[in-house]
Every structure is written in C-alpha cells, then in structure tokens.
MARMAR-481049 format. One record per residue (C-alpha): x, y, z. Coordinates in Angstrom, 2 decimals. Layout:
residues N
X	Y	Z
...
end
This chain:
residues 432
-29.50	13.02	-10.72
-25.77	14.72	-11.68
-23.70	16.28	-9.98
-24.12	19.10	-12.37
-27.90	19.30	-10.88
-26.06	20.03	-7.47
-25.62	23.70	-8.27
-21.66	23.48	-7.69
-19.41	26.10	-7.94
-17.91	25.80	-11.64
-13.93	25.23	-9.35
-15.15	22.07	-7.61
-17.34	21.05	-10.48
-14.85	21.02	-12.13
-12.35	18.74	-10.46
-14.52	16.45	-9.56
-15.23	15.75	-13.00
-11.43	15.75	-13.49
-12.06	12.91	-10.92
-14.56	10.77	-12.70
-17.70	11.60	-10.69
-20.86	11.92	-12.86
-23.47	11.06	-10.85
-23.97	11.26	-6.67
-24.52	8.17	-4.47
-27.38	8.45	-2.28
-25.25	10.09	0.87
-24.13	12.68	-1.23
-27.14	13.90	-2.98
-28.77	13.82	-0.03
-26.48	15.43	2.41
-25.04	18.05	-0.34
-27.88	19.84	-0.72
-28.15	20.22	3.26
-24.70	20.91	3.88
-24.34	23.71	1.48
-27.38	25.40	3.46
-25.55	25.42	6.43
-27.69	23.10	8.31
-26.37	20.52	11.05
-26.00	17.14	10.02
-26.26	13.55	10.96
-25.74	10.76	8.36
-25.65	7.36	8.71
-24.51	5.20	5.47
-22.45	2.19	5.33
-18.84	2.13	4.01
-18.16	2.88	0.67
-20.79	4.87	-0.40
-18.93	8.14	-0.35
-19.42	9.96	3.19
-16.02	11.67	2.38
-17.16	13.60	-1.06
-20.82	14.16	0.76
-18.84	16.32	3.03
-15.60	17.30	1.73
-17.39	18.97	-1.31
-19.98	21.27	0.26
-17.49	22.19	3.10
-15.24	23.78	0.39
-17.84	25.70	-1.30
-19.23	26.69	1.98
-15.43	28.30	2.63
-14.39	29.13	-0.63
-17.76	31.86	-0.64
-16.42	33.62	2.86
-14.22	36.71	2.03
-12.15	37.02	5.31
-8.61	36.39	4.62
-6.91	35.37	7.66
-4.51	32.09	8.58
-7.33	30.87	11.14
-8.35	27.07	10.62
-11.75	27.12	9.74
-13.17	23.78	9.39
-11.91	20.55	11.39
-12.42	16.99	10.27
-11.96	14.94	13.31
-11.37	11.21	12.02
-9.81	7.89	14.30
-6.94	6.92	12.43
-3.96	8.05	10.72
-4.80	6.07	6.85
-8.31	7.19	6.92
-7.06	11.17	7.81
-4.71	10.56	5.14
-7.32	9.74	3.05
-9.90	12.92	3.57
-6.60	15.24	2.88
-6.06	13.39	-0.54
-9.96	13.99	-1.60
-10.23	17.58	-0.07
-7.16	18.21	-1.95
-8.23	16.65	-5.70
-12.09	18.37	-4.92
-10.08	21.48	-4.24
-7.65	21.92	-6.65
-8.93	24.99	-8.67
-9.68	26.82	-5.11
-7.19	29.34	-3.12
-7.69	27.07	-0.06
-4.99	25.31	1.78
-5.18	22.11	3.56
-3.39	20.07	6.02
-3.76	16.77	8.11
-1.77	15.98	11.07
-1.79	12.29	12.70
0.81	11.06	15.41
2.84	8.00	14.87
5.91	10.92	13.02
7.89	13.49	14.01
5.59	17.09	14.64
8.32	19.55	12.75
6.79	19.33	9.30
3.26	19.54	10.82
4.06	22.14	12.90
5.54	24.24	10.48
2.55	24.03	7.51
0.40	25.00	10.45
2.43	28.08	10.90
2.22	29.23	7.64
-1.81	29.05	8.16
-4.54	26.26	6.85
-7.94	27.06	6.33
-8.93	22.87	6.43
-7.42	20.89	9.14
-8.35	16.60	9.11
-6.39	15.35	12.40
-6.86	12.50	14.90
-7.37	13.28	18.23
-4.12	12.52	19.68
-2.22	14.56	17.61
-4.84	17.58	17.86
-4.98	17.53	21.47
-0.87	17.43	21.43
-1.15	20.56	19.30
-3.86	22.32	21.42
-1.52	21.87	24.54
1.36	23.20	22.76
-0.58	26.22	21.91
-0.13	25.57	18.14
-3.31	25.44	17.73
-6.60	26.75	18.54
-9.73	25.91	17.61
-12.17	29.09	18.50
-12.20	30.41	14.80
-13.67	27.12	13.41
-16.86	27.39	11.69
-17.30	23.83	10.65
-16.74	20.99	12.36
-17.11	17.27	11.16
-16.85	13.99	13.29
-16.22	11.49	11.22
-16.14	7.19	11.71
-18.15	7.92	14.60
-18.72	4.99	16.25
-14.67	3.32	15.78
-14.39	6.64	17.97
-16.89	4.97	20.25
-14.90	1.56	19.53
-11.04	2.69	20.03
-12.05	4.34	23.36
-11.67	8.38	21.56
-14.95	9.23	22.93
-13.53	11.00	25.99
-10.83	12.94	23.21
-13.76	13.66	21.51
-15.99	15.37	24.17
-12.27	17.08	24.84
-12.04	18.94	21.58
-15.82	19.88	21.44
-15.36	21.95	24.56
-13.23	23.86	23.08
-15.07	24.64	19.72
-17.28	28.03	19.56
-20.56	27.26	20.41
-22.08	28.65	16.66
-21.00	26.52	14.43
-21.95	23.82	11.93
-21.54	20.38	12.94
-21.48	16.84	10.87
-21.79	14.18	12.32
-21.36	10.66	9.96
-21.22	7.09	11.57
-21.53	3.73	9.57
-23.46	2.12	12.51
-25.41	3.90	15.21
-25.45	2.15	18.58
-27.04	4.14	21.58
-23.96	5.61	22.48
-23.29	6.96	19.50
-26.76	8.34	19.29
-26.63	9.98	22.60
-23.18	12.20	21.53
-25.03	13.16	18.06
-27.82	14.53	20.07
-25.64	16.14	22.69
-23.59	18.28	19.80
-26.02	18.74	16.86
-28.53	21.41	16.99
-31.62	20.29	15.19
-29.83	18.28	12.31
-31.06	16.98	8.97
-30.90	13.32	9.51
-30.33	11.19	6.98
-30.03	7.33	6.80
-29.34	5.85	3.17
-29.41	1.83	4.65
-30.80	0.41	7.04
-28.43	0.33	10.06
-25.46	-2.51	10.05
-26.40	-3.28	6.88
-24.05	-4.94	3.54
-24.21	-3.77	0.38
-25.67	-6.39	-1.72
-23.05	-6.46	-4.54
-21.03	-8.38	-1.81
-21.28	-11.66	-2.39
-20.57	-13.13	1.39
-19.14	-16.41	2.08
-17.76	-18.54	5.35
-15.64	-21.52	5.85
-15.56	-23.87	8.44
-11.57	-24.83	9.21
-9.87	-25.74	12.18
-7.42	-23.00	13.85
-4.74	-24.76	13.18
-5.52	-25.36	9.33
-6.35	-21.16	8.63
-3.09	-20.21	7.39
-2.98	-23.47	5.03
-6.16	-22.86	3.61
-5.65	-18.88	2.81
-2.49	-20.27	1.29
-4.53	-22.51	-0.69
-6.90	-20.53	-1.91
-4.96	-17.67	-2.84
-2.79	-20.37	-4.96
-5.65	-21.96	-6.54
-8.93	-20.16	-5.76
-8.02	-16.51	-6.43
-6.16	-14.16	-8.58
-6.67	-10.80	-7.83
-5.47	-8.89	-5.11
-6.91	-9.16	-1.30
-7.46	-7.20	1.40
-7.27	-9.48	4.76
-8.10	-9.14	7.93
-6.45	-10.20	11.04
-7.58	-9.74	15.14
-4.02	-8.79	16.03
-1.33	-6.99	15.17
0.94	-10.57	15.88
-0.98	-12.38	13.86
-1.06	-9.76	10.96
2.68	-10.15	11.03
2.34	-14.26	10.99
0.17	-14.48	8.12
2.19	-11.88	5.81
5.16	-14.35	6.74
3.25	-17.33	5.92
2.01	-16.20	2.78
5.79	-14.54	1.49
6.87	-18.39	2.57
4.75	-19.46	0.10
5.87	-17.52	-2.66
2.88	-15.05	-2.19
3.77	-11.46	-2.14
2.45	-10.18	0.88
2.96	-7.36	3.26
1.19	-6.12	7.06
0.46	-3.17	8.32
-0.86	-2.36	11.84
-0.63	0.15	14.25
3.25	-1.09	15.61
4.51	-0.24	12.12
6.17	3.26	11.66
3.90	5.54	9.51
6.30	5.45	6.73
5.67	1.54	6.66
2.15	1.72	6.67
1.81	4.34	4.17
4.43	2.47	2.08
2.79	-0.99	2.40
-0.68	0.72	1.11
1.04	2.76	-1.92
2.52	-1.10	-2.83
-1.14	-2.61	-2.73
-2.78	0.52	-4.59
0.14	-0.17	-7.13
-0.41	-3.89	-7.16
3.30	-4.02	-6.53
1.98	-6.09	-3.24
-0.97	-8.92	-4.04
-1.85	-9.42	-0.57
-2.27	-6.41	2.54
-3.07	-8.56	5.43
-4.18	-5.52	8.16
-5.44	-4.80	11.77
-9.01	-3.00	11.91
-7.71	0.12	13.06
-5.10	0.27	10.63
-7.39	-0.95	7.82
-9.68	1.96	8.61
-9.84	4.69	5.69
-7.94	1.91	3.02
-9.83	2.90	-0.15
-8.82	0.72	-3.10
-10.58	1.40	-6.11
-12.22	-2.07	-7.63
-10.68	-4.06	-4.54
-12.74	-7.50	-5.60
-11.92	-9.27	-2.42
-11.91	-9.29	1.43
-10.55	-12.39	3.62
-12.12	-12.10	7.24
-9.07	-14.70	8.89
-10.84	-14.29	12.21
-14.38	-12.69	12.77
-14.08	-9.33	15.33
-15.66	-9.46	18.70
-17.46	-6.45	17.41
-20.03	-7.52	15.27
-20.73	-4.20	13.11
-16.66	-4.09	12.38
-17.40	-7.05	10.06
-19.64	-4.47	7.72
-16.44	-1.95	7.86
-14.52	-5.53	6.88
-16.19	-6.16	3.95
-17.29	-2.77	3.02
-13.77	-1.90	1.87
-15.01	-3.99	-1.27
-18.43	-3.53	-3.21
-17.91	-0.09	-3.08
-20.04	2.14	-5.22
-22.06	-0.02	-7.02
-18.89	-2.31	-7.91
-19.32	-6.18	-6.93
-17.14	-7.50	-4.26
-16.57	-11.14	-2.49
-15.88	-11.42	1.18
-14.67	-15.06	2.98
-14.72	-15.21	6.33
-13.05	-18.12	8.40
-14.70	-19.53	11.19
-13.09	-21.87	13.55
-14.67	-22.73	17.03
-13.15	-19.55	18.63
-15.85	-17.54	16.02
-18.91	-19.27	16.04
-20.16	-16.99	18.36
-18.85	-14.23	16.39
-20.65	-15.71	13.56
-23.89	-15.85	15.29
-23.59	-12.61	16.59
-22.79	-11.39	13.08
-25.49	-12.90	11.41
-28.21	-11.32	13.63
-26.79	-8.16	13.05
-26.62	-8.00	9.28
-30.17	-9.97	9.13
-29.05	-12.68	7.05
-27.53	-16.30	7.00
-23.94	-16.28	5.38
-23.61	-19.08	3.55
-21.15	-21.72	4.13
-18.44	-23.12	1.30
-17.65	-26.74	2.06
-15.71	-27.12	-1.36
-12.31	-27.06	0.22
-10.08	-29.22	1.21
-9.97	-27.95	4.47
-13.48	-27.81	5.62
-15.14	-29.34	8.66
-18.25	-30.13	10.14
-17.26	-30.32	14.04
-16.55	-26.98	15.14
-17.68	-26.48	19.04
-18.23	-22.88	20.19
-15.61	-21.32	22.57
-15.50	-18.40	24.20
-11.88	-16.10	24.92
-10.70	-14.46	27.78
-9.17	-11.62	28.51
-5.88	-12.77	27.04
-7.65	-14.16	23.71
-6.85	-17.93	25.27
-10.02	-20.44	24.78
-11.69	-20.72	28.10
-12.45	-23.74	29.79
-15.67	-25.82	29.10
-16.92	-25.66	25.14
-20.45	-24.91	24.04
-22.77	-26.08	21.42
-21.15	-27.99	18.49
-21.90	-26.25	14.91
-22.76	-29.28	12.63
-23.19	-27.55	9.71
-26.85	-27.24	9.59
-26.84	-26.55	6.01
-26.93	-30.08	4.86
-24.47	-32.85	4.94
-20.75	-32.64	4.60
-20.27	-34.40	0.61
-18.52	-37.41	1.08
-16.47	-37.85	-2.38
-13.54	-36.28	-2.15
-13.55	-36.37	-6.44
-16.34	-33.23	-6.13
-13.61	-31.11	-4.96
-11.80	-28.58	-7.23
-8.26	-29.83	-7.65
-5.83	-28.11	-5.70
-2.42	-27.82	-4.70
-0.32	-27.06	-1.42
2.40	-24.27	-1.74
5.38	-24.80	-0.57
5.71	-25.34	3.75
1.96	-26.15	3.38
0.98	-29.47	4.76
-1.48	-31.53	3.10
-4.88	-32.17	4.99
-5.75	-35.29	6.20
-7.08	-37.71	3.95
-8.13	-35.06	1.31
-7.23	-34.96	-2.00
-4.82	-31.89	-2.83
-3.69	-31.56	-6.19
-2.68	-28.03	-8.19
-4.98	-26.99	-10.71
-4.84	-27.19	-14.19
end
C-alpha cells in the first residue's frame, strides 16, 4: 500500500509527498483509515514507527472538511514534554501546509506572552503539555468545550512522570461527544484502565507485540565498572564510532558530567535536560540535527519526542529503573525500517535493570567483552531512595556467556583521549 491508496485530500497529499512519504508504516495505514471515519481510537506501536503522521494526517482532513469558521480550538494533542510537543507542531505544520488551518503548541519552561497572544488571534490545532494547558485554563485563556478531537499522546510517560492526575484534569473538562485517540508505546494495566475509562468503543490496534524492539536494532551491553563508564564512552567514541550518538543518562547531574567529560576529551558534546532553559534545549537539539554537535547526552524526559532522521546510534550509560523506557531508549534509532545500534552499560548498580529488561523485551542482549574495559565480576546492587548502593550485594554476574578471553592481543587497538586513564593491565593503543 501508498499513501495515494489512502484516499487523501489532494492538500495533504500533497505535502506529504513534498515530505518524502510514499508508502505508510503499519500504524498509519491502519489507524488512517479509522481515524478519518471518525471512530475512537487506541493504538499501541513502539517508537518510531510514525504514531505522529497516523494521527496528525487524518485529524487535518477531518477539520479541514468542517465549514464553521470560528477562532474555537478544535482538536487538542495532549503530549508529556516540551521537545516531543515541539515536535507534533513541526509535522502538523509540514502535513498542513496547503490547508487554511492554523496551529499552535504551548509548553512551560518560557515566558506565556507569545503563547498567549497566537492564542488570541484563534488556533484551530492546539499540541500542549499539561502544565502549561492547565495554566491557560485557569487564566481563562482557554477553554476547551468546542474541541471535537482530542488525542493523548506518549501515554504511559504520562503514567511514568506522574501527569495522570493532569490528565484526568483536562478530560473533565472536554465535551462529552467527541473523538478520542489514545496512542501509548507500552500498555501496562494502568494505562489500560484510563483508555477504557475515556474511549467509547475504539478500534484497537496493536502493530508489535507489547514492549517490543524493532529488529533493525542491533542491541549490545558491556560489562564496566562505575567508575570506568565515562573512560570507556570516551574510548569508544574515539576509536569505536564515528557517527553521531544519542546518549542516555539517569540524571540530569550526570547528563551534565558526561557532556563535560566528553568536551575534555576533545569530543564535541552538549546536554540537555529538564534544568536547561527551553532556548538551551531547543538549541542543543537544532546543533545535533545539524551535526554541528556529535554527541547529545540527554535525560529521558527531555529525550522524549528527539526525532533524528538516520540517528545510527544510542548509548544507554545507565539502564532506567523502568524497564519499558529502555524500548523508548533505543527506539529513537532503527526508526522506520532504518538499522540502528544501541550499547548499553551495565555496572553492578544495573544488573537488575538488565534482568528486568531482558524479560521484558523477551530476549538475551548480548554482551561485548572486546574492550578494554570489560569485566567479569559485577555483583548486583540495589539503590535507595537517594540512588546510593544499599548495603549487602546480591548475586555476582559472571558472565555466563562463556569465558572472559585471556590475550589481551585479541583486542582492537585503542587509544585513551586525553584526561582518560589507562585500564589496568590492558593494552590501550589508538587505532590505525
């Protein structure tokens, strides 16, 4: 199937071949169809695989086809953060382009005035996250009882950055006849149980099975000691890899240590998290889009909605406590079709992480000992509140997967930027 066997209105057709699109991923020819009829709708499909087009395009032939002329907001994308609501506006805006229809995202983190003021002038597509909506609501700016479409989208990081009770908040206030979209990359319970309580009778539609990786990813972990990490990203972003990578860090401290590290080393590098002023963030992602910036090393919730187009890697420098965030990790490469590499680090702090992640995604990830770095006697902690190691260990990981080679020779030749110190008894050596 095409998208010209979609039945598109010549406008969006149009721009979306202005875009590059030729043929639909599974989401979208499955949910198009649907959509356009006007029918509620629950999809679950993992990241990557378009959600945004699935919706964004039938949503604006849905509008452009109603004749009342009026400066009411009728459709509202509700999204978690302030890059991925950046993100929908872009799309809804390039699938739009040849329609009379006016769009607008607001996000908090800047200054309302601008906002404020496009809303003013009248939107008939509003993409907001919930802090900033409900800020507007209160201030009577804006009001929801003329929307006609409503999409939740990123469902369960809702569920996961504690916007559920936002959520249920803005619902109240939408008229009860409606249509209502409902998209999720994973679907725990809870998630389930706020799909059934706002969709009336909805086409359902699951393209993968639950928590699962594409399979263009080629997934990889290596065992390192916590206190060798930043030496071996170093390393293998010297020696190992070329191209530019998206990586991942727990914290918003620690997304700040490793950019520092890695500009140290002569490594251009930049963070962005949810401390950083949106005018940082924004500009940190326009420098990685433009490759002006090799490395973005982000938080989760910041990383959320970061769409790169043929973005070959993903670094995991610590495994989430959330197991399903590691498929929103890695997703952000093999995307469409493309292939993609992810590397996760695992010190003893993760192993449980690991496990956990394993089970989820039904597979064994295999383990790289080919670095200088890599060892074989890891013992599972587990954190408290504070993200210290608790008292006590666990089970020692022994690496399972065979023994640990013993000639150092077998190794790729490396080297050690500069401030990186040289591993124990391991050969280190720049490449040729």
């Amino acid at each position: 199937m095409n998208f010209t066997d979609l039945n598109l209105i010549e406008p969006i057709a149009k721009a979306i071949q202005e875009q590059g699109y030729t043929n639909p991923t599974p989401i979208q020819e499955r949910s198009i169809p649907e959509i356009l009829k006007g029918s509620d709708f629950l999809g679950c499909a993992q990241t990557g695989t378009g959600k945004t087009a699935a919706f964004a395009i039938p949503i604006l032939q849905n509008l452009s086809k109603n004749k009342t002329k009026n400066n009411h907001i009728k459709a509202l994308i509700l999204t978690p953060t302030r890059e991925l609501a950046i993100q929908i506006e872009e799309n809804i805006n390039a699938y739009g382009k040849y329609l009379p229809l006016k769009q607008l995202v607001v996000f908090g983190g800047v200054k309302q005035g601008n906002q404020e003021a496009a809303l003013r002038k009248g939107i008939d597509i509003l993409v907001a996250t919930p802090g900033r909506l409900l800020d507007f609501i209160a201030q009577g700016i804006i009001s929801l009882k003329n929307i006609e479409i409503f999409v939740l989208d990123e469902a369960d990081r809702m569920l996961d950055m504690g916007f559920v009770h936002d959520v249920k908040r803005v619902i109240k206030l939408l008229p009860q006849r409606r249509q209502t979209l409902f998209f999720s990359a994973t679907m725990p319970s809870e998630i389930q149980k706020l799909a059934d309580s706002i969709l009336n009778n909805p086409v359902k539609v699951e393209v993968t099975p639950v928590s699962s990786t594409a399979e263009t990813i080629k997934q990889s972990v290596y065992f390192v000691e916590k206190d060798d990490k930043l030496d071996l990203l170093s390393h293998i972003l010297v020696n190992d890899i070329a191209d530019s990578v998206l990586v991942f860090s727990r914290t918003k401290h620690g997304a700040d240590k490793i950019a520092r590290k890695l500009q140290k080393d002569n490594i251009s590098a930049e963070a962005i998290h949810g401390n950083k002023s949106q005018n940082a963030r924004q500009n940190a992602l326009n420098n990685f889009k433009a490759g002006k910036t090799r490395i973005l090393v982000a938080t989760d919730i910041a990383a959320r909605g970061i769409d790169i187009d043929e973005l070959k890697y993903v670094i995991n420098f610590e495994l989430s406590d959330v197991s399903e965030t590691y498929v929103h990790r890695i997703g952000r490469t093999g995307r469409a079709g493309a292939e993609g590499s992810s590397i996760s680090f695992v010190d003893s702090l993760d192993l449980l992480n690991l496990r956990n992640t394993e089970k989820l995604i039904g597979k064994k990830i295999p383990v790289v000992k080919d670095h200088p770095f890599h060892t074989d006697n890891l013992i599972a902690q587990k954190r408290d509140s504070n993200n210290k190691p608790m008292a006590g260990g666990g089970e020692r990981r022994s690496s399972p997967r065979g023994p640990k080679p013993q000639n150092n020779n077998n190794k790729p030749a490396g080297s050690t930027p500069t401030g990186l110190k040289k591993p124990k008894n391991k050969n280190f050596t720049r490449k040729k």
